[in-house]
VMD Tcl script that draws the C-alpha trace (Angstrom):
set ca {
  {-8.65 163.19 -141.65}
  {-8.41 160.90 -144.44}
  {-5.72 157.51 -143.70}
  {-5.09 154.86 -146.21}
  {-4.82 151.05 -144.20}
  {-4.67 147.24 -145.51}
  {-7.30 144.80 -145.29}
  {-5.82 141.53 -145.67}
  {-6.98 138.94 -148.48}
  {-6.29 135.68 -150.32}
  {-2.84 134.81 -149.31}
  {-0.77 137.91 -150.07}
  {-3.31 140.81 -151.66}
  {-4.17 143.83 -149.39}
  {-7.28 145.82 -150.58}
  {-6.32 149.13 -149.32}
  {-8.95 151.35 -147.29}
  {-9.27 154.79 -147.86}
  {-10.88 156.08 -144.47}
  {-12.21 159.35 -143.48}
  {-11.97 158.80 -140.11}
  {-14.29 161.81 -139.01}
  {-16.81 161.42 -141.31}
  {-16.12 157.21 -141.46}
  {-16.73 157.14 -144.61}
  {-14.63 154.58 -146.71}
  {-13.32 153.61 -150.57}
  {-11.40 150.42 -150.94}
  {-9.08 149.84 -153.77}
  {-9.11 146.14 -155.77}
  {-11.73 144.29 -153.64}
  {-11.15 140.72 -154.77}
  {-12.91 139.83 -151.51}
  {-16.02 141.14 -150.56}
  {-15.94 139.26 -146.62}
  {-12.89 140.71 -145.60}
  {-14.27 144.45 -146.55}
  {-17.38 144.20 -145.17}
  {-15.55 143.12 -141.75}
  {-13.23 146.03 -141.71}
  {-16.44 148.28 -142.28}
  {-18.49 146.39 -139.31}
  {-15.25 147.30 -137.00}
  {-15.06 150.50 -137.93}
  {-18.69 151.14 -138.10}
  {-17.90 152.84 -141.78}
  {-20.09 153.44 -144.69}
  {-18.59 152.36 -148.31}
  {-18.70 155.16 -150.64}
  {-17.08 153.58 -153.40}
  {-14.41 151.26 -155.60}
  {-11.37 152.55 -156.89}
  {-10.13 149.56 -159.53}
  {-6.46 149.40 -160.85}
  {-7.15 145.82 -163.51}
  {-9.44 143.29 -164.59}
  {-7.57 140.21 -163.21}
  {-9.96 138.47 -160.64}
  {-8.02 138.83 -157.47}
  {-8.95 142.83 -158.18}
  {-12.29 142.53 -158.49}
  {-14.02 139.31 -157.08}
  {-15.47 140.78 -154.52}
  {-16.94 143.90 -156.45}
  {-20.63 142.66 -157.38}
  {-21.07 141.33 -153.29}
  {-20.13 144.92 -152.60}
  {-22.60 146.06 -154.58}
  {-25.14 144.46 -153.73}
  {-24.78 145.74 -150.16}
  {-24.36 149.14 -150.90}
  {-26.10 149.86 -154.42}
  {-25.02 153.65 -154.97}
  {-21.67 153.42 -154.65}
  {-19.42 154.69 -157.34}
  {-16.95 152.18 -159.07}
  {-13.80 153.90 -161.02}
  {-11.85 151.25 -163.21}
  {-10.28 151.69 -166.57}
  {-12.18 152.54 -169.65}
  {-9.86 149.98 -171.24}
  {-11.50 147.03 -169.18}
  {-12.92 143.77 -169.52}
  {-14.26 144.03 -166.36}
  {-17.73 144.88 -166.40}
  {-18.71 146.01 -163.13}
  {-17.11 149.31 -163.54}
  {-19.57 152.20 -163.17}
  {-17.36 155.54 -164.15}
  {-14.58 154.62 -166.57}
  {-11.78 156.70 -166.10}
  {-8.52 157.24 -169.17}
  {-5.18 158.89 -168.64}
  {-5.83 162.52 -167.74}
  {-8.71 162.24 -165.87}
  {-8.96 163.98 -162.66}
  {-11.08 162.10 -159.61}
  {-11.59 162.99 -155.95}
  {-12.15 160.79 -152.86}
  {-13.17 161.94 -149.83}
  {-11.36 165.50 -150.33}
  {-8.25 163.92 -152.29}
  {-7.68 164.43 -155.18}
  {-5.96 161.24 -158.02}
  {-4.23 161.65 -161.69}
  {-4.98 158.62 -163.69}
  {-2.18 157.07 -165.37}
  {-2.58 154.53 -167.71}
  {-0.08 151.94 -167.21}
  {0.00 148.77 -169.82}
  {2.46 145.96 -169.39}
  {1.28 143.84 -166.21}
  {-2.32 143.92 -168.21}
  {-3.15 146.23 -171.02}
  {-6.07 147.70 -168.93}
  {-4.21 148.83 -166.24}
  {-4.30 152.26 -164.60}
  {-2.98 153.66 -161.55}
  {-4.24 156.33 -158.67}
  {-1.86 158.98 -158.45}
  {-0.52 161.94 -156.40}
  {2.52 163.01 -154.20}
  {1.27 162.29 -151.03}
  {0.11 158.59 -151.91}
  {-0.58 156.44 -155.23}
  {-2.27 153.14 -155.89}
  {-0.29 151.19 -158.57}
  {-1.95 147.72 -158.38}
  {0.22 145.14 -160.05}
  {2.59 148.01 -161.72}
  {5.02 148.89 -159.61}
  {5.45 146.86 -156.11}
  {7.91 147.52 -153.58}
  {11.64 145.77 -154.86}
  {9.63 145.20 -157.93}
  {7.00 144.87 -160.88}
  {4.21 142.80 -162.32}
  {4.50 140.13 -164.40}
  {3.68 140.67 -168.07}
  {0.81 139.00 -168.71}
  {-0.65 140.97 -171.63}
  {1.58 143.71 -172.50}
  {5.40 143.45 -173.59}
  {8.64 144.92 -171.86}
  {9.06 148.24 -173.64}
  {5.21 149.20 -172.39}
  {5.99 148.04 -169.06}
  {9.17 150.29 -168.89}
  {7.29 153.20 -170.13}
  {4.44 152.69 -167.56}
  {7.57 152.67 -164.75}
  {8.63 155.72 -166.05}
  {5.44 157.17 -165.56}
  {5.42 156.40 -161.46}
  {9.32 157.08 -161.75}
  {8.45 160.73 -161.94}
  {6.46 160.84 -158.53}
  {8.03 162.78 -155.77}
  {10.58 161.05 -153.43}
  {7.85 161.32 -150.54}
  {5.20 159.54 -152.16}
  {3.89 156.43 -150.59}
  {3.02 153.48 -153.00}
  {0.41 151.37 -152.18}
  {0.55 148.57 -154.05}
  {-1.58 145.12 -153.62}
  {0.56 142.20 -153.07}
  {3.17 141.40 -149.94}
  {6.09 140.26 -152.13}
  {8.72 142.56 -150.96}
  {11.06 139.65 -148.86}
  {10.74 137.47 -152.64}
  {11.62 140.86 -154.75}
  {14.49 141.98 -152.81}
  {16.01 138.38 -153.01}
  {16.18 138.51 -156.50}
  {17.05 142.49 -156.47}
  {20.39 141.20 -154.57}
  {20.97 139.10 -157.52}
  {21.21 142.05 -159.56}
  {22.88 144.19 -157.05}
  {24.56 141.93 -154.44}
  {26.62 145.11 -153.39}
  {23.88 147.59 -152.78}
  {23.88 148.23 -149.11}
  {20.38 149.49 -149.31}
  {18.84 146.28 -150.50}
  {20.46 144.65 -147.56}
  {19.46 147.11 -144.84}
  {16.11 146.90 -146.62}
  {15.81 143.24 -146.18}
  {16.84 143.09 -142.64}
  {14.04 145.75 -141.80}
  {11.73 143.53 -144.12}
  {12.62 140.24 -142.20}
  {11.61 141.76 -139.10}
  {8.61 143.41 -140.28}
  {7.42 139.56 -141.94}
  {8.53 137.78 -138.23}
  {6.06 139.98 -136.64}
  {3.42 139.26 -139.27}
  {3.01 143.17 -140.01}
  {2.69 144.28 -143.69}
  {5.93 145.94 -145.80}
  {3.37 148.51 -147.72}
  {3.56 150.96 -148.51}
  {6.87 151.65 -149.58}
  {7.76 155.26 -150.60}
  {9.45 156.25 -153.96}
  {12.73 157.50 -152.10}
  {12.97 154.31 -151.38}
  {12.23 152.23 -154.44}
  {14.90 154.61 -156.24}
  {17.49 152.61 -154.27}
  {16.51 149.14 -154.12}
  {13.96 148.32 -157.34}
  {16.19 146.66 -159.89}
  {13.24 147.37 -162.45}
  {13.20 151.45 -161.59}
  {17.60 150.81 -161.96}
  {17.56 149.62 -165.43}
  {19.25 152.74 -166.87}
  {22.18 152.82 -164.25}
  {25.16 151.63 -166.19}
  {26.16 148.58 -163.85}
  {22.86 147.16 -163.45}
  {23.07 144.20 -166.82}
  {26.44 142.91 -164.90}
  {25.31 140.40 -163.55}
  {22.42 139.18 -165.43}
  {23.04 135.53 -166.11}
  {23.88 134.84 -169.92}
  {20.92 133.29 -171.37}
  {19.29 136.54 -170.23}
  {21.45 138.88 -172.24}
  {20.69 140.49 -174.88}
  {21.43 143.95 -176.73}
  {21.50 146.53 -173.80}
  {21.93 149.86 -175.97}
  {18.35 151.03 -174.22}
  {17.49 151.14 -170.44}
  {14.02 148.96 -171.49}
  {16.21 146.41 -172.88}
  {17.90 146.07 -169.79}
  {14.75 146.20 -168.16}
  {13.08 143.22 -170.57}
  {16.09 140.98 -169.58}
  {15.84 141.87 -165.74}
  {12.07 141.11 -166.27}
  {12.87 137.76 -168.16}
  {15.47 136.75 -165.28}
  {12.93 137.28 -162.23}
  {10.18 134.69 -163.99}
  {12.52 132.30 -164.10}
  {14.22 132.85 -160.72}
}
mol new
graphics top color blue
foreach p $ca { graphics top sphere $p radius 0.5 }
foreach p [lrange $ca 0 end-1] q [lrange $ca 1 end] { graphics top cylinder $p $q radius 0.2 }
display resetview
């Protein structure tokens, strides 16, 4: 039986575990720590089989080389696209990859970085910095209308599909997602199950796409009522759903 579960790092990252819990044999998606990896694999007396990387940025892939250096065989999928170096199979859109029995569709998915890629299927995905739970990554190195397009990529997952993405922001997205949509009763039950979930220290991830369909302002942009109440200096020609999108986008970095 394979389970996916967070490792806690830095402040807010989780590097997600993929565990085969008969077999314990492990993967472990954007490492940016090698300490708190190598603790979860002492506890669960696991082997690490490999490194599934999403982008270059450091907080990804830190802990990478310590990782290899402990176990020297282990495979390390990253985007073909990368600066990173320590990538040993480069993977492009298309490509097909299987871990422990399960089996990803690579995305590629420019906007937070133009590198990035993302893990997909209908049972879970692994977007990284893409898509987060309320909402998106910052864009960094690729503009709005790339950033849209990536979204619309995940967008088509199935409703039941769990995203696992790597940073606990979810209480700080939905604030700003009532912004946009101080009506939407889902963003406030969401936030009330969210509170409670951060009281009790226990993570929001992952979040499934049923659910982002009703709360992520950035996955909204094409419903009519969404540019309402974006403030004026914000506004701008909203004939296309990514130019509502690249105006939500500009209002959440300076909110």
């Amino acid at each position: 039986m394979v389970q996916v579960e967070p490792i806690k790092a830095f402040q807010d990252n989780y590097i997600w575990a993929v565990r085969d819990t008969k077999q314990n044999q492990v993967w472990v998606v954007d490492p940016g720590q090698a300490a708190p990896v190598m603790d979860y694999l002492q506890q669960h007396n696991a082997n690490l089989q490999g490194i599934l990387i999403t982008h270059h940025h450091w907080d990804h892939t830190d802990g990478v080389a310590e990782l290899q250096r402990f176990a020297p065989n282990i495979t390390i999928y990253g985007p073909k696209k990368s600066p990173f170096e320590g990538i040993t199979q480069p993977l492009i859109e298309g490509d097909e990859i299987n871990v422990l029995g399960v089996q990803y569709s690579i995305i590629e998915t420019p906007g937070h970085t133009l590198d990035h890629i993302c893990y997909i299927n209908d049972q879970h995905s692994f977007t990284g910095d893409t898509l987060f739970s309320a909402g998106c990554g910052r864009l960094f190195e690729g503009d709005p209308k790339q950033m849209w397009q990536s979204l619309q990529k995940l967008a088509a997952l199935a409703d039941t599909t769990l995203i696992y993405c790597t940073h606990e922001y979810t209480a700080a997205n939905l604030a700003f997602a009532k912004a946009v949509e101080p009506h939407n009763p889902n963003i406030q039950q969401y936030q009330q199950w969210v509170e409670e979930k951060r009281r009790q220290d226990q993570p929001t991830l992952p979040t499934s796409m049923a659910k982002e369909r009703l709360v992520n302002p950035f996955l909204r942009a094409e419903h009519q009522h969404i540019s309402e109440h974006i403030p004026t200096q914000f506004q701008r020609n909203h004939d296309e759903p990514w130019l509502v999108f690249a105006a939500l986008r500009a209002w959440k970095d300076a909110f």
